[in-house]
DRENDO-1510 file (C-alpha; in Angstrom, 1 decimal, always signed):
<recs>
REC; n; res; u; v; w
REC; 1; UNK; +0.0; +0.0; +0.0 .
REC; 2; UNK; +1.1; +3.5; -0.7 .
REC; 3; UNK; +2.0; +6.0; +2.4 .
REC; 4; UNK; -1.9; +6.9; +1.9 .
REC; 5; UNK; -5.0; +5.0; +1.6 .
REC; 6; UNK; -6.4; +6.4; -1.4 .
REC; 7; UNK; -10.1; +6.4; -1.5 .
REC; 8; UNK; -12.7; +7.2; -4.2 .
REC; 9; UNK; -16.5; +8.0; -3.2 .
REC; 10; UNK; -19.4; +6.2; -5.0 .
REC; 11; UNK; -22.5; +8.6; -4.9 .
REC; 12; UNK; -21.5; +12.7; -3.9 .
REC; 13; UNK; -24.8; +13.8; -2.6 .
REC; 14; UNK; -25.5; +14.2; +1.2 .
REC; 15; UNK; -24.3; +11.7; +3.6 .
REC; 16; UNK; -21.4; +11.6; +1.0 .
REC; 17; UNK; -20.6; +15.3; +2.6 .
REC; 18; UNK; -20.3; +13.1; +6.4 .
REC; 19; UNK; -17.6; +10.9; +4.5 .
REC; 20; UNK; -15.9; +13.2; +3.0 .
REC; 21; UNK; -15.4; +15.6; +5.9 .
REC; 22; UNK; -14.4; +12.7; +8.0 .
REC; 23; UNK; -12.0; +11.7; +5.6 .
REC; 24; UNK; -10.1; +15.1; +5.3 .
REC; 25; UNK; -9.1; +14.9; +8.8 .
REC; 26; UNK; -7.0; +11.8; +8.5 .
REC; 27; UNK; -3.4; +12.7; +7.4 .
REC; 28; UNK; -3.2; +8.9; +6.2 .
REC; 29; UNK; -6.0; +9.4; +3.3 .
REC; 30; UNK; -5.8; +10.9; +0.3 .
REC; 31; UNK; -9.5; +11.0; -1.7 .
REC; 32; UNK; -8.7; +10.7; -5.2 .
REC; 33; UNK; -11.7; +10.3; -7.0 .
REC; 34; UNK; -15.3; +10.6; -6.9 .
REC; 35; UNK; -18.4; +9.3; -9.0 .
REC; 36; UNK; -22.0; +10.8; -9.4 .
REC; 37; UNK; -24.6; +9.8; -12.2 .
REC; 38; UNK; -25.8; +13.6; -12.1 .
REC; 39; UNK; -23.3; +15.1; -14.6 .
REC; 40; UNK; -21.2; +17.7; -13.1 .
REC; 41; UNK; -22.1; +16.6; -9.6 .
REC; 42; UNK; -19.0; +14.8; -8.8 .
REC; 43; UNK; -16.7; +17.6; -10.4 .
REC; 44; UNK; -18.3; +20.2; -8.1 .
REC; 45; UNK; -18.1; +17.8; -4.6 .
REC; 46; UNK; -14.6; +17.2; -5.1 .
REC; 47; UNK; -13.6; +20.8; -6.2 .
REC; 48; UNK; -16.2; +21.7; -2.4 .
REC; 49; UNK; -13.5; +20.3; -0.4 .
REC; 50; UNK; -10.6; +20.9; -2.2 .
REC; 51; UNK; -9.8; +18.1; -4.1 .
REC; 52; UNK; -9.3; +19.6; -6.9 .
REC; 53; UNK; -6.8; +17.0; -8.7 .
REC; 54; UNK; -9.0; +14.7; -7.7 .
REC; 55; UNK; -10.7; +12.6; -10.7 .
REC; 56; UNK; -14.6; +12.8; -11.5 .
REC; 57; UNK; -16.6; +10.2; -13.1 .
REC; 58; UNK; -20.2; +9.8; -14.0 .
REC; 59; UNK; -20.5; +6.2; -13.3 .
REC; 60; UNK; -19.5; +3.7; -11.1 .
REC; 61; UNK; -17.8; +1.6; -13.2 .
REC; 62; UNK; -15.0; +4.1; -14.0 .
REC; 63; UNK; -13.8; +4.7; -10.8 .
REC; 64; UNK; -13.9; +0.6; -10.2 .
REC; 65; UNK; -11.7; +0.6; -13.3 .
REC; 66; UNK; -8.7; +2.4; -11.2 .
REC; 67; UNK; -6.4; -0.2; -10.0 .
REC; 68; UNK; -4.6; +2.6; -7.8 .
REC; 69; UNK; -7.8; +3.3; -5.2 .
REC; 70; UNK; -7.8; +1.2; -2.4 .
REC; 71; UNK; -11.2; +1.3; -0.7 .
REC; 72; UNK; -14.4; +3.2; -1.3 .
REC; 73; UNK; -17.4; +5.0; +0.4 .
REC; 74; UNK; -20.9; +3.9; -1.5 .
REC; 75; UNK; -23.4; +6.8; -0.5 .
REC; 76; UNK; -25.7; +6.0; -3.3 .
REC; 77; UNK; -29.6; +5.9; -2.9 .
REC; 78; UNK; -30.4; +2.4; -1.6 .
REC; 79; UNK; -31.2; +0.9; -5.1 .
REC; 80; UNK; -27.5; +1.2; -5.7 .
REC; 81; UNK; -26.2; +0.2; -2.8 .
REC; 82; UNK; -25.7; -3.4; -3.7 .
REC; 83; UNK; -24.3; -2.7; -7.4 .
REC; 84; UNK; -21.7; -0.3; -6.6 .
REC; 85; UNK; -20.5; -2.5; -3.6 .
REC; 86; UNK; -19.9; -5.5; -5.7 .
REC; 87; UNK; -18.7; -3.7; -8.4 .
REC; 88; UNK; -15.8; -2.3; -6.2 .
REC; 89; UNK; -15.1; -5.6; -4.1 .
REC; 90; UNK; -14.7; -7.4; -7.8 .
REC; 91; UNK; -12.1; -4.6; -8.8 .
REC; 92; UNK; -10.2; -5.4; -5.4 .
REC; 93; UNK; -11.4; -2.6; -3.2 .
REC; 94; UNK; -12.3; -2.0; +0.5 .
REC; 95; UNK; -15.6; -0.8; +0.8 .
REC; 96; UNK; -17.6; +1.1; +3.3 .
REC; 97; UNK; -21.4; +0.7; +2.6 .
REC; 98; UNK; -23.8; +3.2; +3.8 .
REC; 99; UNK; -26.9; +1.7; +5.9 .
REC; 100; UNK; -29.2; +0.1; +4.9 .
REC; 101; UNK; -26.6; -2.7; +3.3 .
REC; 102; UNK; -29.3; -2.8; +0.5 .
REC; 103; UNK; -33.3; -3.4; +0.2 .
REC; 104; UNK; -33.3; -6.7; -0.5 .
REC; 105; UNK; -31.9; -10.1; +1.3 .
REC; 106; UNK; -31.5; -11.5; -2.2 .
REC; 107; UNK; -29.0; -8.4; -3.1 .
REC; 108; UNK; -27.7; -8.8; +0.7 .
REC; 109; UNK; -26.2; -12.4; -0.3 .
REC; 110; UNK; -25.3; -11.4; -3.4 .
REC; 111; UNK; -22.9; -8.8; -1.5 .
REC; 112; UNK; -21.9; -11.2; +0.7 .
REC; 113; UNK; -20.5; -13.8; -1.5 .
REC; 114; UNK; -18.7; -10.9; -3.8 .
REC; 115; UNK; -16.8; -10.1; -0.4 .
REC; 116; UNK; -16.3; -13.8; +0.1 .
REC; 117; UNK; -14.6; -14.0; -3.3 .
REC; 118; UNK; -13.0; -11.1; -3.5 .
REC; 119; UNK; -11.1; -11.3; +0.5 .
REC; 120; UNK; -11.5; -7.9; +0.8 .
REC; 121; UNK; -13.2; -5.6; +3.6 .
REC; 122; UNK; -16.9; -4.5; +3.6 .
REC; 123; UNK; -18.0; -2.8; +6.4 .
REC; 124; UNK; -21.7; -1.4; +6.8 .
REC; 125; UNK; -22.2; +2.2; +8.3 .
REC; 126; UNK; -24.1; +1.6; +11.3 .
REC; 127; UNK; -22.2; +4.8; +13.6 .
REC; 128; UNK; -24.5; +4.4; +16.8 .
REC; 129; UNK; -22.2; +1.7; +17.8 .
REC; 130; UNK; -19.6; +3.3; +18.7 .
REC; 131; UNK; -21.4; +5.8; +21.0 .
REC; 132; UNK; -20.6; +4.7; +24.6 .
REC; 133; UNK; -23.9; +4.3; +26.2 .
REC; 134; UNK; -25.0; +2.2; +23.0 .
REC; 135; UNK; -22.0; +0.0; +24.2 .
REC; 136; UNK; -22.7; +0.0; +27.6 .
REC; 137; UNK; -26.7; -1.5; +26.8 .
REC; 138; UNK; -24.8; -4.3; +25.3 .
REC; 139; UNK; -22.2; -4.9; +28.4 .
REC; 140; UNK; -25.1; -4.8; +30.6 .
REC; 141; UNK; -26.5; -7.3; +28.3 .
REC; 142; UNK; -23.5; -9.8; +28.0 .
REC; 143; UNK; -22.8; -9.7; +31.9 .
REC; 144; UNK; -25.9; -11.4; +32.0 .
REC; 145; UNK; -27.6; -9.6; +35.0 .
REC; 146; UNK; -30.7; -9.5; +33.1 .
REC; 147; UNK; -30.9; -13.7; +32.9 .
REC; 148; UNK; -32.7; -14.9; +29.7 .
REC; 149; UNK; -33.7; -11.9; +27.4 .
REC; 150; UNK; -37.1; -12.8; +26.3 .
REC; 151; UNK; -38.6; -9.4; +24.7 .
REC; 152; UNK; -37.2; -6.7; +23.1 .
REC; 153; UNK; -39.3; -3.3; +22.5 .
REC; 154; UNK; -37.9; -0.9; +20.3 .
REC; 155; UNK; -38.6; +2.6; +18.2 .
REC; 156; UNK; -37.6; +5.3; +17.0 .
REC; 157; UNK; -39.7; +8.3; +15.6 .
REC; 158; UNK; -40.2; +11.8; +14.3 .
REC; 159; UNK; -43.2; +13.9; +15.0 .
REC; 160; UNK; -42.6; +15.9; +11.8 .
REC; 161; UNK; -39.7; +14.8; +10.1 .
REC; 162; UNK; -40.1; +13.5; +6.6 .
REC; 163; UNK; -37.2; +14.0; +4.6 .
REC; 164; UNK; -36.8; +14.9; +0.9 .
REC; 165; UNK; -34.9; +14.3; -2.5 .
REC; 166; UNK; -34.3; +10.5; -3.1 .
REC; 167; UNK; -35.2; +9.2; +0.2 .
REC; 168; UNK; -39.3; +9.5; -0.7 .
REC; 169; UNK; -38.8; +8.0; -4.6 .
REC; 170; UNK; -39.9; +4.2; -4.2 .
REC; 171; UNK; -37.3; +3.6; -7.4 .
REC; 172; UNK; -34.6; +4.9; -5.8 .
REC; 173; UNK; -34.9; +4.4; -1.5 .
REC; 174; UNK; -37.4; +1.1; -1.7 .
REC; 175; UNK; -38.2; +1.7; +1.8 .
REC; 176; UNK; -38.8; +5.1; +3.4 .
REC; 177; UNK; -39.0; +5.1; +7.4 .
REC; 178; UNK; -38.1; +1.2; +7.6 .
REC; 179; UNK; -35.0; +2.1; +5.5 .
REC; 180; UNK; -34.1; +5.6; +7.0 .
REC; 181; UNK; -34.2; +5.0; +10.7 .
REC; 182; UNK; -35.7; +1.6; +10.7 .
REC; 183; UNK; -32.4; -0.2; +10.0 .
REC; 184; UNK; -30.4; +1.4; +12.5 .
REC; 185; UNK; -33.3; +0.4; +15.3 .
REC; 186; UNK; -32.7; -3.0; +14.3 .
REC; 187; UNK; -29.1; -2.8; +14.5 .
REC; 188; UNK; -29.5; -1.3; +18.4 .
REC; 189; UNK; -31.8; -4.1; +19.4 .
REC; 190; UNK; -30.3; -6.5; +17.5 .
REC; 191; UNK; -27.0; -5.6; +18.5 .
REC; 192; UNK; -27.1; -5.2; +21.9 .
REC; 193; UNK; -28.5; -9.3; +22.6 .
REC; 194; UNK; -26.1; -11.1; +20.2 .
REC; 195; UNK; -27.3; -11.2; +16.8 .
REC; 196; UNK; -29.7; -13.6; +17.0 .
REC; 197; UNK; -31.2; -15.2; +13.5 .
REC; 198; UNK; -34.5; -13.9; +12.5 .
REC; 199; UNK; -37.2; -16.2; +12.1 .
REC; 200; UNK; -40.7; -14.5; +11.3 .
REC; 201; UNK; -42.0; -11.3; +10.4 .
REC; 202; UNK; -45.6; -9.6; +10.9 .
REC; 203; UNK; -45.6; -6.1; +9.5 .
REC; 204; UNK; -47.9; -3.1; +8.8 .
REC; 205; UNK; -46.7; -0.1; +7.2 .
REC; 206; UNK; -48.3; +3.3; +6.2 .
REC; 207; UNK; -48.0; +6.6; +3.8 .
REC; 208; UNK; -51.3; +8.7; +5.8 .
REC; 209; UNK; -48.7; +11.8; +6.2 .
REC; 210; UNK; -46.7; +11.2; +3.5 .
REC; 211; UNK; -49.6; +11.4; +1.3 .
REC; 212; UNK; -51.3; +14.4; +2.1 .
REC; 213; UNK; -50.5; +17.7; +1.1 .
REC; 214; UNK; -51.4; +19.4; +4.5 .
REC; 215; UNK; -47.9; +17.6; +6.0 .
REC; 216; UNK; -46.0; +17.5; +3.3 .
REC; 217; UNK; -45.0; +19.7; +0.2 .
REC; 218; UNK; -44.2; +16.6; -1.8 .
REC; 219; UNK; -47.2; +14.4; -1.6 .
REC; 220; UNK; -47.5; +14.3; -5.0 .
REC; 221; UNK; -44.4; +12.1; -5.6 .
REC; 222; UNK; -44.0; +10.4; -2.2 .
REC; 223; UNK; -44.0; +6.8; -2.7 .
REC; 224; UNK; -42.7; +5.3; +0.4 .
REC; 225; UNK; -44.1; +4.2; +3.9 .
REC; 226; UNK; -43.8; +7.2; +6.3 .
REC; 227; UNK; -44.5; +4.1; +9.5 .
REC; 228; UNK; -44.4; +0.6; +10.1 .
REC; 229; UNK; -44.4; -1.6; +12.6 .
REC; 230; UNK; -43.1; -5.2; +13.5 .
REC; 231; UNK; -43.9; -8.2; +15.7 .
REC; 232; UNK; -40.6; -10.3; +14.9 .
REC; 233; UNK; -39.8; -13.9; +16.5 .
REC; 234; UNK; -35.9; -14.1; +16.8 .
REC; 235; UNK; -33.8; -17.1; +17.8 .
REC; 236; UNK; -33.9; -17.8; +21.6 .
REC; 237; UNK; -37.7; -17.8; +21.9 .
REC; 238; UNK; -37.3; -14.0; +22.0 .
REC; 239; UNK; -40.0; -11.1; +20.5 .
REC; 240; UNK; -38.9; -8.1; +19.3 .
REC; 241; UNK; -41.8; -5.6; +19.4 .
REC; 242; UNK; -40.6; -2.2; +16.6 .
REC; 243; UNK; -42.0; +0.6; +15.1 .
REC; 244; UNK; -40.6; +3.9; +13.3 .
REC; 245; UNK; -42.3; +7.0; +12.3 .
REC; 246; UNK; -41.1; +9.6; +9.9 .
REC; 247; UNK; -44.2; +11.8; +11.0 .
REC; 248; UNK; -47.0; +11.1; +13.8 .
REC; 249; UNK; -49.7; +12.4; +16.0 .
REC; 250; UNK; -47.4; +11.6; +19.4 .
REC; 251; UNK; -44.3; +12.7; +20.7 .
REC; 252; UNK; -42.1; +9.2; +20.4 .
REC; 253; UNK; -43.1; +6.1; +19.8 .
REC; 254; UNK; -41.7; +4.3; +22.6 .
REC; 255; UNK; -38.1; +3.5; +24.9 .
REC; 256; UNK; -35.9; +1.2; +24.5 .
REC; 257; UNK; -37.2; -1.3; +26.6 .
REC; 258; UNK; -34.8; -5.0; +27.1 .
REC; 259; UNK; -37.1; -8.2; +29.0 .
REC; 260; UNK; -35.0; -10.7; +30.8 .
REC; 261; UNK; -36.0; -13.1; +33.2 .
REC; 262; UNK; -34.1; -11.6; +36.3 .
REC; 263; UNK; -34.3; -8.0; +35.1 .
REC; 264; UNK; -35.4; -5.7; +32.8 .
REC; 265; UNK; -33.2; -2.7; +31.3 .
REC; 266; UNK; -34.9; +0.6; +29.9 .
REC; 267; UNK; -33.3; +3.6; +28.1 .
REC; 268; UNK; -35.6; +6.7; +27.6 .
REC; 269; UNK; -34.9; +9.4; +24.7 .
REC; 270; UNK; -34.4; +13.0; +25.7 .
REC; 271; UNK; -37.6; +15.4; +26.0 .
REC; 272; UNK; -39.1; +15.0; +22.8 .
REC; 273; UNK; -39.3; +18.1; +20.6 .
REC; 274; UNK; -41.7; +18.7; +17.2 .
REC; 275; UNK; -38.6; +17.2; +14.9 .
REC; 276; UNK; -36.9; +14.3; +17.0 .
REC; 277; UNK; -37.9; +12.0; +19.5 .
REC; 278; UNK; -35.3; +9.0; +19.0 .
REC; 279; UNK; -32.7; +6.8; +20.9 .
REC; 280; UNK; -31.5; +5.3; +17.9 .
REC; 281; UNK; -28.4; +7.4; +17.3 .
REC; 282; UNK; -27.6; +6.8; +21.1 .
REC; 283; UNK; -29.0; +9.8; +22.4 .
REC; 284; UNK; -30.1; +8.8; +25.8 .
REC; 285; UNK; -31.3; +10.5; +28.8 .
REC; 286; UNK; -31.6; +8.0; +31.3 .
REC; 287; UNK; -30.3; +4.3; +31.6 .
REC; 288; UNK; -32.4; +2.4; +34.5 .
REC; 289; UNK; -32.0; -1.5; +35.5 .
REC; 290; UNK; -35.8; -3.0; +37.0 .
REC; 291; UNK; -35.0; -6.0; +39.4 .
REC; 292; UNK; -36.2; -6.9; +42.7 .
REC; 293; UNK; -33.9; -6.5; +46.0 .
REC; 294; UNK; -35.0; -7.9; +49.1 .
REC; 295; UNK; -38.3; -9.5; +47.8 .
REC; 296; UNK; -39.4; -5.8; +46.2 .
REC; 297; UNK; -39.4; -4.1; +42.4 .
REC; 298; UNK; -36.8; -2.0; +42.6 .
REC; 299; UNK; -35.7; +1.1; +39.9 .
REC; 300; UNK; -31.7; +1.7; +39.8 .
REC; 301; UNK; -30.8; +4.7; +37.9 .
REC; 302; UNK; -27.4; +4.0; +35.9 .
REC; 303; UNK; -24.7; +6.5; +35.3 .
REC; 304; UNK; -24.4; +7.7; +31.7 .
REC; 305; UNK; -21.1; +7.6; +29.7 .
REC; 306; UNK; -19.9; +10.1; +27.4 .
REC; 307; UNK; -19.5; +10.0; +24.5 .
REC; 308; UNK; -16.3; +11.9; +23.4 .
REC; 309; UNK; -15.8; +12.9; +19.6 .
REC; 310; UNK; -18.3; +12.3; +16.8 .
REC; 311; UNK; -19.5; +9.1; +16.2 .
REC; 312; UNK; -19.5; +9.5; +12.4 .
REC; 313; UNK; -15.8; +9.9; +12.3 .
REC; 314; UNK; -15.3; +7.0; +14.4 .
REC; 315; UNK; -16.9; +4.9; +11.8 .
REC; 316; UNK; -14.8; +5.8; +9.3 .
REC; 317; UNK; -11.4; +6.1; +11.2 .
REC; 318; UNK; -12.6; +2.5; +12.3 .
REC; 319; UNK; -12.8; +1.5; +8.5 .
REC; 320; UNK; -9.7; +2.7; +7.2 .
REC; 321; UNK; -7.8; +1.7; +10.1 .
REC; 322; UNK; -8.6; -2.2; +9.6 .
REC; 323; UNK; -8.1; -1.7; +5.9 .
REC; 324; UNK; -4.4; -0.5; +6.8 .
REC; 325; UNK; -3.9; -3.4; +9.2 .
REC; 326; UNK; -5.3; -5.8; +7.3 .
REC; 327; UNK; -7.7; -6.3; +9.8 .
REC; 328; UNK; -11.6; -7.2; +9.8 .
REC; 329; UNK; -14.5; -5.6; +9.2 .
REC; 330; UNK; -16.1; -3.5; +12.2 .
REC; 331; UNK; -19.7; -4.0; +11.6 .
REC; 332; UNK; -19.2; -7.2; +9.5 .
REC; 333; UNK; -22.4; -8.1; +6.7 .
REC; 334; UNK; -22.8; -11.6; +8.9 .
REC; 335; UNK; -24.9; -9.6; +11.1 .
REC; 336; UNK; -26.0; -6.8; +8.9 .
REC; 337; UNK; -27.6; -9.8; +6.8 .
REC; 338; UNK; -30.2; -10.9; +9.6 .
REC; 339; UNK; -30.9; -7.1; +9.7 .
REC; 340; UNK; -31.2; -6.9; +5.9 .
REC; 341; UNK; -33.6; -9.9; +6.0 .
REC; 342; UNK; -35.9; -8.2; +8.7 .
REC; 343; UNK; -36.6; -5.3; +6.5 .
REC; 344; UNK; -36.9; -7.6; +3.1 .
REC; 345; UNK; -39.3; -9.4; +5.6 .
REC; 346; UNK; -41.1; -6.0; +6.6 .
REC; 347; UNK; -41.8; -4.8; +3.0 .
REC; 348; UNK; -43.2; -8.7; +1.9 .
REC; 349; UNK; -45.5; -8.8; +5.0 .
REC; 350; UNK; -46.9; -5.4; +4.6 .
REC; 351; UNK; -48.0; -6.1; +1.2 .
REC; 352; UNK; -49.2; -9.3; +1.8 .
REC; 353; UNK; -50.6; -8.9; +4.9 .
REC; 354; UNK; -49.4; -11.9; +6.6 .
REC; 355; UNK; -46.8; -13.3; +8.8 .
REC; 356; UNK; -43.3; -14.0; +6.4 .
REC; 357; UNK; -40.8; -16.7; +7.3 .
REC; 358; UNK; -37.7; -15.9; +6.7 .
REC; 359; UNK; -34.8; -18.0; +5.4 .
REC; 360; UNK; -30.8; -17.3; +4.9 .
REC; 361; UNK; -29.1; -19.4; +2.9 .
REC; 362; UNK; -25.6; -20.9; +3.4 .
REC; 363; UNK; -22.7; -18.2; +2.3 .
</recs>
């Protein structure tokens, strides 16, 4: 490897802005080259942070075709997640892959077995992990104070909080709150009690705000669910109860609420406010451990840990310093897959309105 990692980002629009200005504070990196299908899009992202030697490309492929970048950022709309990401793990790159990993388990395995093939890392951007008191749910968790984990309640929600551009085009997100925010409930949840396989999936989503001119500007195009919820039977004999909201009549949805057989565990979000009512980034205002001491229900408040840096640089320093190591990948696609098979599962069972089995084949 050259004294630099060279990197090239697939997709320049606006969680390609997080990547990029994560990337410029790493003396070790050098971005060399971006790609946008919007011509001139590219040219103008590079030239915004002052790369401009940097090459610009209107597809893809090109920048795949450079056997001098190393790894690369995919911050496409979902319906490209999964092409560019092979495409670049076929021409021998690294890849960090923007949440969700894609929007469908078929594309999911398909991802996985380019990686297989290809040796090389492919991380998925999930940056809640690495906030402290995310962390600490999952200690709490492994030490095993709470005995058997039985049910899982999770949301996340906006009061009003739809978001625009690509995100509400059906062609080009797939999923619209399940996607957005959805994926990185799942990855809390699922996260913090082991990864367990996913086995069935009940669904309902909605569009009621979405929809209706007196919310939103847009309704006209907006194609997407803007709520859904979940009743999902994991490994383990264990229920995870979820929902997400883009827009609602109610402040949050719910805590983040973990079940176990000799004590329960409950983080609560921050005062809600007309925008944001969520815990799914981390931001938590009070941690509190439900067990019984001396034959009574008892409420112990635990400390909070802060978090020190931004999380979103983390995630990306965390990338690029396994890549350099030859290490592995921090948020490997062996999870993200039970993840990705969830909200497959979602979007099936909605439609259908039924329960969905789900099944993950050998990789």
């Amino acid at each position: 490897m050259a004294d630099k990692l060279r990197i090239g980002i697939i997709g320049t629009g606006g969680i390609a802005h997080a990547h990029a200005n994560s990337y410029r504070q790493m003396p070790d990196v050098e971005v060399v080259a971006g790609a946008d299908i919007i011509p001139g899009k590219a040219r103008k992202f590079l030239d915004e942070f002052g790369w401009t030697d940097a090459a610009a490309y209107e597809t893809h492929e090109e920048l795949c075709k450079r056997d001098d970048i190393d790894a690369v950022s995919v911050c496409t709309y979902n319906g490209q997640h999964a092409v560019c990401a092979i495409a670049a793990l076929e021409s021998g790159k690294h890849v960090l892959l923007e949440k969700p990993m894609c929007v469908t388990l078929a594309e999911g395995i398909d991802i996985m077995r380019a990686e297989k093939k290809s040796g090389k890392i492919l991380t998925v951007g999930f940056q809640p992990r690495y906030n402290n008191n995310c962390r600490k749910i999952k200690r709490i968790v492994e030490s095993g104070e709470l005995g058997k984990i039985y049910y899982v309640q999770i949301g996340g929600s906006r009061r009003r909080g739809i978001p625009g551009s690509t995100f509400i085009d059906k062609d080009k997100a797939v999923f619209g709150a399940i996607g957005d925010l959805g994926c990185y409930s799942l990855d809390l949840s699922l996260n913090s009690i082991g990864y367990p396989k996913p086995l069935s999936v009940s669904a309902y989503t909605s569009d009621f705000f979405g929809k209706n001119p007196k919310y939103y500007p847009e309704a006209d195009r907006f194609s997407v669910d803007d709520f859904s919820a979940a009743f999902i039977r994991l490994e383990g004999d264990i229920i995870l109860d979820y929902r997400m909201a883009w827009a609602m009549h109610m402040d949050i949805c719910s805590d983040f609420i973990i079940l176990g057989t000799d004590a329960g565990l409950k983080a609560t979000a921050p005062s809600p406010n007309p925008l944001w009512g969520s815990i799914i980034s981390g931001d938590i205002a009070g941690l509190y451990l439900m067990h019984d001491q001396c034959g009574e229900p008892v409420t112990t408040p635990l400390s909070l840990e802060q978090t020190r840096g931004d999380i979103f640089f983390m995630k990306v320093r965390d990338f690029v310093d396994q890549v350099e190591k030859g290490g592995k990948a921090p948020i490997p696609t062996s999870q993200i897959i039970y993840n990705q098979a969830i909200l497959d599962a979602m979007l099936t069972s909605a439609r259908e309105k039924c329960e969905v089995k789900i099944k993950i084949p050998e990789i």
